[in-house]
Steps between C-alpha positions, in 0.01 A plus 500: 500500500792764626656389118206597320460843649876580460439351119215707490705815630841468284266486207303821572788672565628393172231586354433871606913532457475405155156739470716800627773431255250460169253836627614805644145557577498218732871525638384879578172388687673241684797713657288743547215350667814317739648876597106579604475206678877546696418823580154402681615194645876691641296801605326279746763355612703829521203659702504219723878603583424883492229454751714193724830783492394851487100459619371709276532812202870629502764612250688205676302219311673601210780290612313176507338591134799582348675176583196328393452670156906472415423106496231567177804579259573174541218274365482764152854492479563864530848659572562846645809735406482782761669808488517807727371378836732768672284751413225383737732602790378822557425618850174575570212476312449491102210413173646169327335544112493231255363411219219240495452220274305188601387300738873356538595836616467381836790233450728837392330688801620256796830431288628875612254606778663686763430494850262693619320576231129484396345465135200738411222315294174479393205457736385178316765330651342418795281285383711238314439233773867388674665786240253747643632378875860505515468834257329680789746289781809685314350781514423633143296839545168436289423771254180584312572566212143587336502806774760742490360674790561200681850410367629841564419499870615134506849626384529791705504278789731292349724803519438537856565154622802422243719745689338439824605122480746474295395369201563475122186499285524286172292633171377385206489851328317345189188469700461124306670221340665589180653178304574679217913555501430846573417758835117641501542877604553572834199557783640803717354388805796312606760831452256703685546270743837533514539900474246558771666229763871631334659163457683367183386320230601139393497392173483090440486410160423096379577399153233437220281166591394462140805239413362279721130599634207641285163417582370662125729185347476222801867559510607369839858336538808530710715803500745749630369857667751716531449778724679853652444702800633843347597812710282626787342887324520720784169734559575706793428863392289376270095627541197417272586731194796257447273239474486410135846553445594248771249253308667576139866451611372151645318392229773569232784365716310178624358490117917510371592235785184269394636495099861484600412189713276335266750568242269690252562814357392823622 
């Protein structure tokens, strides 16, 4: 009986490994619907440990995700080259930017995260099940993005506790994923941020996804992500009408950094 089922097993997994070879389509589903289903079932797990360790929502959970998310490069056969980690070693306070690509942006995320640092994301977050938990047990401050009344006032206390605890803030200045080889332009809530609490920006810029991931063309194989922390961008004496031209000079030099790295023209 124990033969048959481990007969029965070898040849399913021959089968769906000879399915993924033949159809993208189906090699794309299959990875894909695994990274959904690690990230539910190690959330749980992670929350378990978050809740067992630190008892509750703190910064400090970030620890216990990050080592937990580093193992997912792993299973998709990812590899990280990781410049510029120096730069996160400012004192005090600081906005991390980056760009934002996929759902595998959280692999890059925990790759780099410093200590002490929260992400700032979308209010639908919350309710992803075991995602939704150990998102809110790191931390994350929840925005809502369809009210800009409400996002504003969320940020401005951002500013408050950031320098009152310590903390760097990580960004996704797109405002959305954007798996296209290219930046989306720039939100400016994130630099106002930064001007009105007068704390550097940090640019982190990943390489292009599209070699290896693209959801418009199943495309979902193993890869290499290479990514740089570049100079801190100081803002102190900085105030709101400098606002746009903080924005600009990131966009163009993260925009440079993202080609360079990707190794497409400008």
């Amino acid at each position: 009986m124990e033969l048959g089922w481990l007969l029965w097993g070898t040849a399913v997994l021959l089968l769906l490994h000879v399915l993924m070879e033949l159809s993208p389509t189906i090699n794309f589903a299959l990875r894909f619907g695994f990274y959904c289903l690690l990230c539910l079932v190690s959330s749980a797990l992670a929350a378990a440990a978050c809740l067992l360790v630190n008892g509750g929502r703190t910064v400090k959970n970030m620890r216990i995700i990050r080592a937990v998310v580093r193992t997912f490069k792993y299973f998709f056969g990812l590899r990280f080259e990781v410049k510029g980690l120096e730069n996160f070693k400012v004192e005090g306070p600081a906005i991390i930017v980056s760009n934002h690509q996929s759902v595998l942006d959280m692999m890059g995320l925990m790759e780099v995260l410093p200590d002490n640092c929260v992400q700032v994301g979308k209010k639908e977050l919350m309710y992803m099940g075991s995602v939704g938990l150990i998102i809110y047990l790191g931390g994350v401050i929840f925005i809502n993005r369809k009210s800009t009344s409400s996002a504003k006032m969320v940020m401005s206390e951002v500013a408050k506790t950031m320098v009152a605890e310590n903390v760097k803030v990580w960004v996704y200045p797109e405002g959305t994923r954007n798996c296209t080889g290219d930046l989306l332009p720039f939100k400016k809530g994130a630099f106002h941020l930064a001007i009105q609490a007068q704390v550097p920006v940090i640019p982190v810029v990943y390489s292009s996804f599209t070699s290896f991931y693209n959801p418009k063309t199943k495309l979902f194989t193993s890869g290499k992500i290479k990514v740089e922390v570049l100079p801190p961008i100081e803002t102190k004496g900085l105030t709101p009408d400098d606002v746009t031209e903080l924005t600009d000079r990131c966009f163009s030099t993260m925009r440079e950094t993202l080609f360079r790295l990707s190794g497409r023209p400008s």
